[in-house]
Biopython code that builds the backbone (N, CA, C, O; Angstrom):
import numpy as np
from Bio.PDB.StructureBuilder import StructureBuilder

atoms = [
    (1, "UNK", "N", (4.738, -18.155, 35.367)),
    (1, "UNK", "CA", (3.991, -18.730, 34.274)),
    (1, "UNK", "C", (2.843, -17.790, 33.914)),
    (1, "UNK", "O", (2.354, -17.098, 34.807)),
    (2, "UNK", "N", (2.460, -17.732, 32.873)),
    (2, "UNK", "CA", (1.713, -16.830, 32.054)),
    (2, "UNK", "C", (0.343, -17.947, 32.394)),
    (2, "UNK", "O", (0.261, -19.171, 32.290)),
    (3, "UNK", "N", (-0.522, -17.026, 32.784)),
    (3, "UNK", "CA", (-2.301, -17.975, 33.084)),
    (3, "UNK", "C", (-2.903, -17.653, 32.059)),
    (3, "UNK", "O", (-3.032, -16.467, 31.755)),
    (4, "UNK", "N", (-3.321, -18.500, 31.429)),
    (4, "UNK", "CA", (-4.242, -18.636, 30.372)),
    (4, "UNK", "C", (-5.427, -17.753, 30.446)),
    (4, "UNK", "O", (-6.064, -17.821, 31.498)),
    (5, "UNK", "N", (-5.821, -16.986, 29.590)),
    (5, "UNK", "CA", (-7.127, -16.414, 29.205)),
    (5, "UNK", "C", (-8.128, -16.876, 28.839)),
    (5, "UNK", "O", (-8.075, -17.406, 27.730)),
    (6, "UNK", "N", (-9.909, -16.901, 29.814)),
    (6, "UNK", "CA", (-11.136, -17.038, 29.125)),
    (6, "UNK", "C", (-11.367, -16.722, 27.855)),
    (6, "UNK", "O", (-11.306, -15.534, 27.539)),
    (7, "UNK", "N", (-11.645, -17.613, 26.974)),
    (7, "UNK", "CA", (-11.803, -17.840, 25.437)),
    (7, "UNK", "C", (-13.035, -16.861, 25.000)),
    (7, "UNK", "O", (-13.031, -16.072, 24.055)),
    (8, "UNK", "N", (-14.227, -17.143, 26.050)),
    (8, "UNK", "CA", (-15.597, -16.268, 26.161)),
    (8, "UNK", "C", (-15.911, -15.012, 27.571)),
    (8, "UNK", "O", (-15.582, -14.989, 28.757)),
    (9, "UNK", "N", (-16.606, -14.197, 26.787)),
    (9, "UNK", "CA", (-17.065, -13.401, 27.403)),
    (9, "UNK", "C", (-17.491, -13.468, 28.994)),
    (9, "UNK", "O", (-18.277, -14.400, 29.165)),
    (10, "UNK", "N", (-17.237, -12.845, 30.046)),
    (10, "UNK", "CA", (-17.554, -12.758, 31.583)),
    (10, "UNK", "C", (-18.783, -13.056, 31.706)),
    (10, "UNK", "O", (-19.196, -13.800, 32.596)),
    (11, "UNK", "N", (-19.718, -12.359, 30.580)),
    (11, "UNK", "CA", (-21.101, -12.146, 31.166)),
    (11, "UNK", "C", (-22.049, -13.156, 29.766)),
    (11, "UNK", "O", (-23.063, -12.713, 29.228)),
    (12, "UNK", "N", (-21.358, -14.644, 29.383)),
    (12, "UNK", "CA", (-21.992, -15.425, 28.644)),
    (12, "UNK", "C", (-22.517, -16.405, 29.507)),
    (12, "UNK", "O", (-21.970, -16.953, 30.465)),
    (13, "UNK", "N", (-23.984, -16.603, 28.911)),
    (13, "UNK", "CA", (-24.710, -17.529, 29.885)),
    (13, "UNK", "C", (-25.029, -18.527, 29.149)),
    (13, "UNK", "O", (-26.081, -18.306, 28.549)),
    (14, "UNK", "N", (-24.393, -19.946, 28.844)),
    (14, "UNK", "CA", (-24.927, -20.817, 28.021)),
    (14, "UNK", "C", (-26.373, -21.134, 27.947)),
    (14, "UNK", "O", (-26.952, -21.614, 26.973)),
    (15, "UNK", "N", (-27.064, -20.699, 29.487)),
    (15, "UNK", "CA", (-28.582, -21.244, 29.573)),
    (15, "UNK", "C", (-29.107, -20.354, 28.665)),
    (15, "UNK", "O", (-29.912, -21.061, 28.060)),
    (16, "UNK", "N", (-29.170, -19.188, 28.155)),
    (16, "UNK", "CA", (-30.061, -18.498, 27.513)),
    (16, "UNK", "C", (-29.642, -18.331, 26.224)),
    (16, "UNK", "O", (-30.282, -17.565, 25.504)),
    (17, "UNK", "N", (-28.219, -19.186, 25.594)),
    (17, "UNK", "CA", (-27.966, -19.180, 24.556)),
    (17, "UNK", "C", (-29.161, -19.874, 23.654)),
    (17, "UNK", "O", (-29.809, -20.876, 23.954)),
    (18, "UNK", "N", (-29.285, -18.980, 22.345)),
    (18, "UNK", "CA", (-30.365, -20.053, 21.738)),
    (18, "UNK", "C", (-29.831, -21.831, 21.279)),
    (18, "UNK", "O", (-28.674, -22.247, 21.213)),
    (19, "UNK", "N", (-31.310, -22.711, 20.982)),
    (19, "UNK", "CA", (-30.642, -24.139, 21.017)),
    (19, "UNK", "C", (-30.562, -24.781, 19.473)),
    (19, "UNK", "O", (-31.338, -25.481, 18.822)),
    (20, "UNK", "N", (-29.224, -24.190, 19.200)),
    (20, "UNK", "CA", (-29.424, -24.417, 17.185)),
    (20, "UNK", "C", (-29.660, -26.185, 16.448)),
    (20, "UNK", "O", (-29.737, -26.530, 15.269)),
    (21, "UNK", "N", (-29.730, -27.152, 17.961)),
    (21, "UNK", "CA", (-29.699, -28.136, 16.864)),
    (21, "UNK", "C", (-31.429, -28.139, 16.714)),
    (21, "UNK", "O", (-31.894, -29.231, 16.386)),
    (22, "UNK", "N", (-32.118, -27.356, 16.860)),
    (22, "UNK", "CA", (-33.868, -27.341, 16.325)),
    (22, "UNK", "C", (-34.174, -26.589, 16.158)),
    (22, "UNK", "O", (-33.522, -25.699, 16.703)),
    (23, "UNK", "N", (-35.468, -26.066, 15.252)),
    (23, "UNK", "CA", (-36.169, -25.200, 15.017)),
    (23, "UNK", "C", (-35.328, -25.005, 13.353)),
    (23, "UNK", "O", (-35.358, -23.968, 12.691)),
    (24, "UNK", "N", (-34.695, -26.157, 12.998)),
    (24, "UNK", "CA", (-34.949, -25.874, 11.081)),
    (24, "UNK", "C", (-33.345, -25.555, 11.193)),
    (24, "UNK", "O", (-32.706, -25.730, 10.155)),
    (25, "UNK", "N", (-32.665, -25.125, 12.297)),
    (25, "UNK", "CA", (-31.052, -24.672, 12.051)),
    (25, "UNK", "C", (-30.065, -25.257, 11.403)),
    (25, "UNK", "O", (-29.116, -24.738, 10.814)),
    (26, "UNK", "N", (-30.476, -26.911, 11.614)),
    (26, "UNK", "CA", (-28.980, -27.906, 11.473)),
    (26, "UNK", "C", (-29.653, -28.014, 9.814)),
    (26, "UNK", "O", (-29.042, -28.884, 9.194)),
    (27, "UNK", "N", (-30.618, -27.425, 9.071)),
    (27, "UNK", "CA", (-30.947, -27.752, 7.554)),
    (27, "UNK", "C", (-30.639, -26.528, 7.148)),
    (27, "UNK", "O", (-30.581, -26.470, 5.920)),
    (28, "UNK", "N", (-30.355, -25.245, 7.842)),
    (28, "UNK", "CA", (-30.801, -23.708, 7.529)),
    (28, "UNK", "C", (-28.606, -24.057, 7.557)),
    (28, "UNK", "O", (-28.027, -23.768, 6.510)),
    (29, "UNK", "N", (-28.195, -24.323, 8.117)),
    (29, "UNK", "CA", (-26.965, -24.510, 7.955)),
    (29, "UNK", "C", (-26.207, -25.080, 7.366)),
    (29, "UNK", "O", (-25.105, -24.562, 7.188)),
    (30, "UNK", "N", (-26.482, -26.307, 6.857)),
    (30, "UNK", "CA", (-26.451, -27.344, 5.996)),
    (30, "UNK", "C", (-26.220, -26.743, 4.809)),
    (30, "UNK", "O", (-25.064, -26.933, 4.429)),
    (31, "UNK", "N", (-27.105, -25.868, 3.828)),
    (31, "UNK", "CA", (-27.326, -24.946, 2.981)),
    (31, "UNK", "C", (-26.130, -24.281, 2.616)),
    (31, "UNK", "O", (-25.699, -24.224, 1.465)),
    (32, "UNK", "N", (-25.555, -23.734, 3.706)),
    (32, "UNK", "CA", (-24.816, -22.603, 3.426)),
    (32, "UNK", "C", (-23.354, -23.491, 3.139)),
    (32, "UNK", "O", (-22.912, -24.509, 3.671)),
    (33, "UNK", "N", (-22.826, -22.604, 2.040)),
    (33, "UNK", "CA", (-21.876, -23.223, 1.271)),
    (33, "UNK", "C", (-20.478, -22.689, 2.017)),
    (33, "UNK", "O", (-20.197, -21.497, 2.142)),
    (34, "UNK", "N", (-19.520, -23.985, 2.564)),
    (34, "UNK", "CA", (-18.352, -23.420, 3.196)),
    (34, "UNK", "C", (-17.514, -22.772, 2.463)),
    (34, "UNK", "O", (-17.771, -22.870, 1.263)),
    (35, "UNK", "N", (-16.418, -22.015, 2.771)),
    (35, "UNK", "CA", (-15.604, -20.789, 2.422)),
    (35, "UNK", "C", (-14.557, -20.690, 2.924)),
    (35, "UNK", "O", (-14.445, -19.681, 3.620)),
    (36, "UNK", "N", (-13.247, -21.669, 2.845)),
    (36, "UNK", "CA", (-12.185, -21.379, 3.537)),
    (36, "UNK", "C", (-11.241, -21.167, 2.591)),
    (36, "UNK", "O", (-11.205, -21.688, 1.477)),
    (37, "UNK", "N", (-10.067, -19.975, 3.308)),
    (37, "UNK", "CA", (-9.224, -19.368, 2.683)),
    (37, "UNK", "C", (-9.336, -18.218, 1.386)),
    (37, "UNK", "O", (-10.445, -17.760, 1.115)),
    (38, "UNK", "N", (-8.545, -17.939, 0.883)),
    (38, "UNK", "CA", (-8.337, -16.829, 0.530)),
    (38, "UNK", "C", (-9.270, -17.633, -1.102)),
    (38, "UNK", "O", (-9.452, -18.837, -1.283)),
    (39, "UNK", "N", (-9.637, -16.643, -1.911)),
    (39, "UNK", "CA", (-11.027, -16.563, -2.637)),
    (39, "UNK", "C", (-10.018, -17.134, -3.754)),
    (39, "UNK", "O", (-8.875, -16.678, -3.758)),
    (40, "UNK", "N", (-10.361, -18.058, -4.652)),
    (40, "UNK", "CA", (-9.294, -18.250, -6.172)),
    (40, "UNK", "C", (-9.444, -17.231, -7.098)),
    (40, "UNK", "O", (-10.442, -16.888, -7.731)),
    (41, "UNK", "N", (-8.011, -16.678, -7.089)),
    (41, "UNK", "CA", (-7.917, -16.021, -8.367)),
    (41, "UNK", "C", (-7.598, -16.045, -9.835)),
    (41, "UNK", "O", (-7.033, -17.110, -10.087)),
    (42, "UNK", "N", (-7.720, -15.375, -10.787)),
    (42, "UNK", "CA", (-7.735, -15.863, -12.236)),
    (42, "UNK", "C", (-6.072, -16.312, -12.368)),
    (42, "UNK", "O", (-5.563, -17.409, -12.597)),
    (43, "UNK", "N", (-5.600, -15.258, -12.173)),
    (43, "UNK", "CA", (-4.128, -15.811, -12.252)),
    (43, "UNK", "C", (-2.917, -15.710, -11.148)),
    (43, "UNK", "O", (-2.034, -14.878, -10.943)),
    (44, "UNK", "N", (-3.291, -16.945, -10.540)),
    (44, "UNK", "CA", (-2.459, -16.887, -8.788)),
    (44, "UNK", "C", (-0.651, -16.701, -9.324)),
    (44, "UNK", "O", (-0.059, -16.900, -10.385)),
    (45, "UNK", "N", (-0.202, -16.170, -7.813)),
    (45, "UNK", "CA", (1.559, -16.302, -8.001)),
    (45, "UNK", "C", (1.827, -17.604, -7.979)),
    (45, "UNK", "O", (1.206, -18.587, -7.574)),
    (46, "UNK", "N", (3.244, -17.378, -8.672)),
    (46, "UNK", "CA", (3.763, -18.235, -8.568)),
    (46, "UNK", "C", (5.066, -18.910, -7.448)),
    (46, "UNK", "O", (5.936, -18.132, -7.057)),
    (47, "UNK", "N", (5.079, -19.596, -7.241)),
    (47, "UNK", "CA", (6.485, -19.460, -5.956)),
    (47, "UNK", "C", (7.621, -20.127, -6.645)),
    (47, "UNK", "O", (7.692, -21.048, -7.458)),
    (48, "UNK", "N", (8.305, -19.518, -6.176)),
    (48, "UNK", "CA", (9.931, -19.368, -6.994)),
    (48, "UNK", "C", (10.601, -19.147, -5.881)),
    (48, "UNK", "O", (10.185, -18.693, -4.815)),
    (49, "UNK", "N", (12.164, -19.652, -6.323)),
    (49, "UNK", "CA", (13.485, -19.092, -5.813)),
    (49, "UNK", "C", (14.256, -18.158, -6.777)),
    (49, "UNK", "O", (14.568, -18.603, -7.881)),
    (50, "UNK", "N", (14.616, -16.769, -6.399)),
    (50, "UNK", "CA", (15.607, -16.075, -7.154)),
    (50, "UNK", "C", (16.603, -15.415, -6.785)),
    (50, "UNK", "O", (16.214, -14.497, -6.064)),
    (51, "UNK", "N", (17.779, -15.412, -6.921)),
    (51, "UNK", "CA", (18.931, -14.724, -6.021)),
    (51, "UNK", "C", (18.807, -13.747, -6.414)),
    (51, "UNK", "O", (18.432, -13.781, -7.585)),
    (52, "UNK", "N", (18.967, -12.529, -5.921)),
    (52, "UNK", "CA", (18.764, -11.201, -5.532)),
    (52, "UNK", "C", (20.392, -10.541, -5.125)),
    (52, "UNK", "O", (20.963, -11.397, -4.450)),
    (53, "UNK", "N", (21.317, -9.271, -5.331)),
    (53, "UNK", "CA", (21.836, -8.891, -4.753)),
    (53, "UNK", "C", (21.550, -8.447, -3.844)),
    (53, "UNK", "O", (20.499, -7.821, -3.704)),
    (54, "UNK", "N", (22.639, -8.687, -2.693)),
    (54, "UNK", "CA", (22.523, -8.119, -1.170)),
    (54, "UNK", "C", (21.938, -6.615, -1.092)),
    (54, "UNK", "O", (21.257, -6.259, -0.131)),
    (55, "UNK", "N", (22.208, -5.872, -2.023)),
    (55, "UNK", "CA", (22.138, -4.665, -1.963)),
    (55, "UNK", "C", (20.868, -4.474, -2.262)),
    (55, "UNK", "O", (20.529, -3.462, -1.649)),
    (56, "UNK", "N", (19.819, -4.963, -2.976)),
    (56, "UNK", "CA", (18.669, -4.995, -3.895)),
    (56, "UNK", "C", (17.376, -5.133, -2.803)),
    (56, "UNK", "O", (16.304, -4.541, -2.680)),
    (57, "UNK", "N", (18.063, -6.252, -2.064)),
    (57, "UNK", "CA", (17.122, -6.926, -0.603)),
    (57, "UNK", "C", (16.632, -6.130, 0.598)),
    (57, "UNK", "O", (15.513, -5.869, 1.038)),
    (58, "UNK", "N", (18.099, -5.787, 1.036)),
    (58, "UNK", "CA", (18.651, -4.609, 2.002)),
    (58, "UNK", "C", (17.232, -3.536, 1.364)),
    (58, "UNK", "O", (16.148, -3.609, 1.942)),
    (59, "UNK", "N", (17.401, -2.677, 0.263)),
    (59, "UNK", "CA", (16.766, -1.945, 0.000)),
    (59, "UNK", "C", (15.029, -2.237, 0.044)),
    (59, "UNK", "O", (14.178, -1.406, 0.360)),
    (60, "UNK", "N", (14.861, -3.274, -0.257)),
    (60, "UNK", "CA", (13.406, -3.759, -0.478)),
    (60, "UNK", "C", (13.070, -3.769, 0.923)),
    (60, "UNK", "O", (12.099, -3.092, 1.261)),
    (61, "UNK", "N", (13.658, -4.374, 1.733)),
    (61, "UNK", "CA", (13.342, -4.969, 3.628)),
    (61, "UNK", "C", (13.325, -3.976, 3.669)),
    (61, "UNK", "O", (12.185, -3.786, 3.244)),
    (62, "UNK", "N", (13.843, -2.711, 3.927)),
    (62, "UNK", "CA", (14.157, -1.848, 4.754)),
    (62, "UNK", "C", (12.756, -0.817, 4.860)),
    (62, "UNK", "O", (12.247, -0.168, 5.773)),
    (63, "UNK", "N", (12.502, -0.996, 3.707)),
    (63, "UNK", "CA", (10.610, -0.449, 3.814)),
    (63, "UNK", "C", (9.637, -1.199, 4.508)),
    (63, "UNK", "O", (8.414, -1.059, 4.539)),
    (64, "UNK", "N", (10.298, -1.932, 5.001)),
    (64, "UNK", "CA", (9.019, -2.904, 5.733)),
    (64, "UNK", "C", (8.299, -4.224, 5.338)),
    (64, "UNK", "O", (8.855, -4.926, 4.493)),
    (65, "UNK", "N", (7.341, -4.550, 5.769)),
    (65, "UNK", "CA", (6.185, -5.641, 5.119)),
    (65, "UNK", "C", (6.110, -5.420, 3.754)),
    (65, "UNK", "O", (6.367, -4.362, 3.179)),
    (66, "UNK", "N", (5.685, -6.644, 3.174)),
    (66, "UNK", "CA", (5.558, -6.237, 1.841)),
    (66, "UNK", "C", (6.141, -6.190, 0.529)),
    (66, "UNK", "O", (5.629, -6.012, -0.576)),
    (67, "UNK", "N", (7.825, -6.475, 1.049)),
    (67, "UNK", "CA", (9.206, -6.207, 0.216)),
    (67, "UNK", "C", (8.720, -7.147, -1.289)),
    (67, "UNK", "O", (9.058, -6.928, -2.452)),
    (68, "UNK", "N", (7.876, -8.164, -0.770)),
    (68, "UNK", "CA", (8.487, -9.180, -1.744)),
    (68, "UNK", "C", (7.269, -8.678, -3.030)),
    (68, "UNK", "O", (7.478, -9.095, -4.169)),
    (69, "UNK", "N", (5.869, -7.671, -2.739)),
    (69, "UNK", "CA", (5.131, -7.574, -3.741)),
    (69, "UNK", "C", (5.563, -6.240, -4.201)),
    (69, "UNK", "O", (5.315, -5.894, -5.356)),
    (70, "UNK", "N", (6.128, -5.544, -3.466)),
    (70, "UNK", "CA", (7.372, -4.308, -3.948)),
    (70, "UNK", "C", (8.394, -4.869, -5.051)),
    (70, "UNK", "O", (8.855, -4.011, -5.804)),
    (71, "UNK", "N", (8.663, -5.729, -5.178)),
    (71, "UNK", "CA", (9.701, -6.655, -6.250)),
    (71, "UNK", "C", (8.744, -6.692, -6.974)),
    (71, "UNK", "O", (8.513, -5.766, -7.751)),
    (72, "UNK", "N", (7.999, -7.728, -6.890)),
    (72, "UNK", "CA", (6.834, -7.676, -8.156)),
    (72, "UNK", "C", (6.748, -6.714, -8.640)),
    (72, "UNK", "O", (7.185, -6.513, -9.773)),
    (73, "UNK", "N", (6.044, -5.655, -7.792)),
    (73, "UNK", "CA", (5.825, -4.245, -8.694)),
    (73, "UNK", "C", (6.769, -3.601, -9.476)),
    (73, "UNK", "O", (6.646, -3.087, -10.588)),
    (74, "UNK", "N", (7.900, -3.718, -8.612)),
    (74, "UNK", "CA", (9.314, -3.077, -9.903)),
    (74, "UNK", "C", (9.343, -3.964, -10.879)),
    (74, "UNK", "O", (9.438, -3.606, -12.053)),
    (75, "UNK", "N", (9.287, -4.855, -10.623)),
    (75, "UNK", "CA", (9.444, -5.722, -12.455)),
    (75, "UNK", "C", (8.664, -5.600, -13.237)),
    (75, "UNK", "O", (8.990, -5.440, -14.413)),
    (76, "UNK", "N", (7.111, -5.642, -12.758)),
    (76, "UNK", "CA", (6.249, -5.497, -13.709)),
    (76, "UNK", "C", (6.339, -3.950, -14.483)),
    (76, "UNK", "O", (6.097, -3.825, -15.684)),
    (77, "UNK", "N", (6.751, -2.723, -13.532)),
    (77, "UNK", "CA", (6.766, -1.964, -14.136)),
    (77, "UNK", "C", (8.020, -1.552, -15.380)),
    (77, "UNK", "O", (7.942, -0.660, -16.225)),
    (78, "UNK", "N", (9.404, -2.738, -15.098)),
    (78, "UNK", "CA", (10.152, -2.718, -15.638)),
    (78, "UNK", "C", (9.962, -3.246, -17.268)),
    (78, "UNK", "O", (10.442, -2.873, -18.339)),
    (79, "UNK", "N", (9.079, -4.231, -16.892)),
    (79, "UNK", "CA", (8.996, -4.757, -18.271)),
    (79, "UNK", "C", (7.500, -4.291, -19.192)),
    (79, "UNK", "O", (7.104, -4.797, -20.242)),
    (80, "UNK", "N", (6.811, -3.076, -18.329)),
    (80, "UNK", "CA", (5.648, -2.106, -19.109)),
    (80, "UNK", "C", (6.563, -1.220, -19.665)),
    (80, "UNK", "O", (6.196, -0.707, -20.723)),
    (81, "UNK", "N", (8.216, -0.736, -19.019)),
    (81, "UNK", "CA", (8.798, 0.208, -19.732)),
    (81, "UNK", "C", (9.313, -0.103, -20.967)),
    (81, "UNK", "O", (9.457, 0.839, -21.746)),
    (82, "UNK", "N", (9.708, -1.502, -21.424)),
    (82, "UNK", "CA", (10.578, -2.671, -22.200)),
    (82, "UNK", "C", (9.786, -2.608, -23.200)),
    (82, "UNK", "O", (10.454, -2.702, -24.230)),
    (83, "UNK", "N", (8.129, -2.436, -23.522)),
    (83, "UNK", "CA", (7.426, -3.140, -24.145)),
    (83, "UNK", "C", (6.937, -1.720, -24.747)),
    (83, "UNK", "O", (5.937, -1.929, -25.434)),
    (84, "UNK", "N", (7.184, -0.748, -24.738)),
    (84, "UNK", "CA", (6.933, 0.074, -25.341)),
    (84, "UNK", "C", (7.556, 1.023, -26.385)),
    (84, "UNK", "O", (7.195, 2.123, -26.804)),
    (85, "UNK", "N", (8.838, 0.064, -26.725)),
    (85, "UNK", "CA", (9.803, 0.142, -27.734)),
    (85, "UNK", "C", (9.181, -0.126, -28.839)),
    (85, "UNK", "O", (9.793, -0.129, -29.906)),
]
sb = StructureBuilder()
sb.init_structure("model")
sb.init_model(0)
sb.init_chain("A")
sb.init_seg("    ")
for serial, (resi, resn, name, xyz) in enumerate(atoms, 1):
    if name == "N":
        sb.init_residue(resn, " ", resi, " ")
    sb.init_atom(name, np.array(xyz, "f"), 0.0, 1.0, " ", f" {name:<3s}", serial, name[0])
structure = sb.get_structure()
């Protein structure tokens, strides 16, 4: 069995940690505006299903991470080539 790992540091001493519920902290914190996840953007993706040839996929995976904004990028550049007719 795999033993679990200390979460904190060897040499953390709770006694000399400072004591945040006083000295103005729990209002100095209060303040600060939470922030979870990724930031909103002007114009988010969209999620879709699209069948793809085997051959098309193969090629995209095979570069690694990433395949699926590698698609994006070929299309978008496909249809900057389209639009300049």
């Amino acid at each position: 069995m795999i033993e679990n790992k200390d979460s904190t540091a060897k040499d953390f001493d709770p006694e000399t940690a400072p004591d945040l519920s006083r000295d103005g902290w729990p209002e100095r914190f209060a303040k600060v505006a939470v922030r979870r996840g990724r930031p909103p953007v002007a114009r988010p993706k969209v999620s879709t299903t699209i069948r793809l040839s085997q051959d098309v996929m193969d090629h995209f995976r095979a570069e690694g991470k990433g395949w699926q904004t590698r698609i994006d990028e070929a299309l978008r550049e496909w249809i900057g080539s389209r639009q300049s007719y």
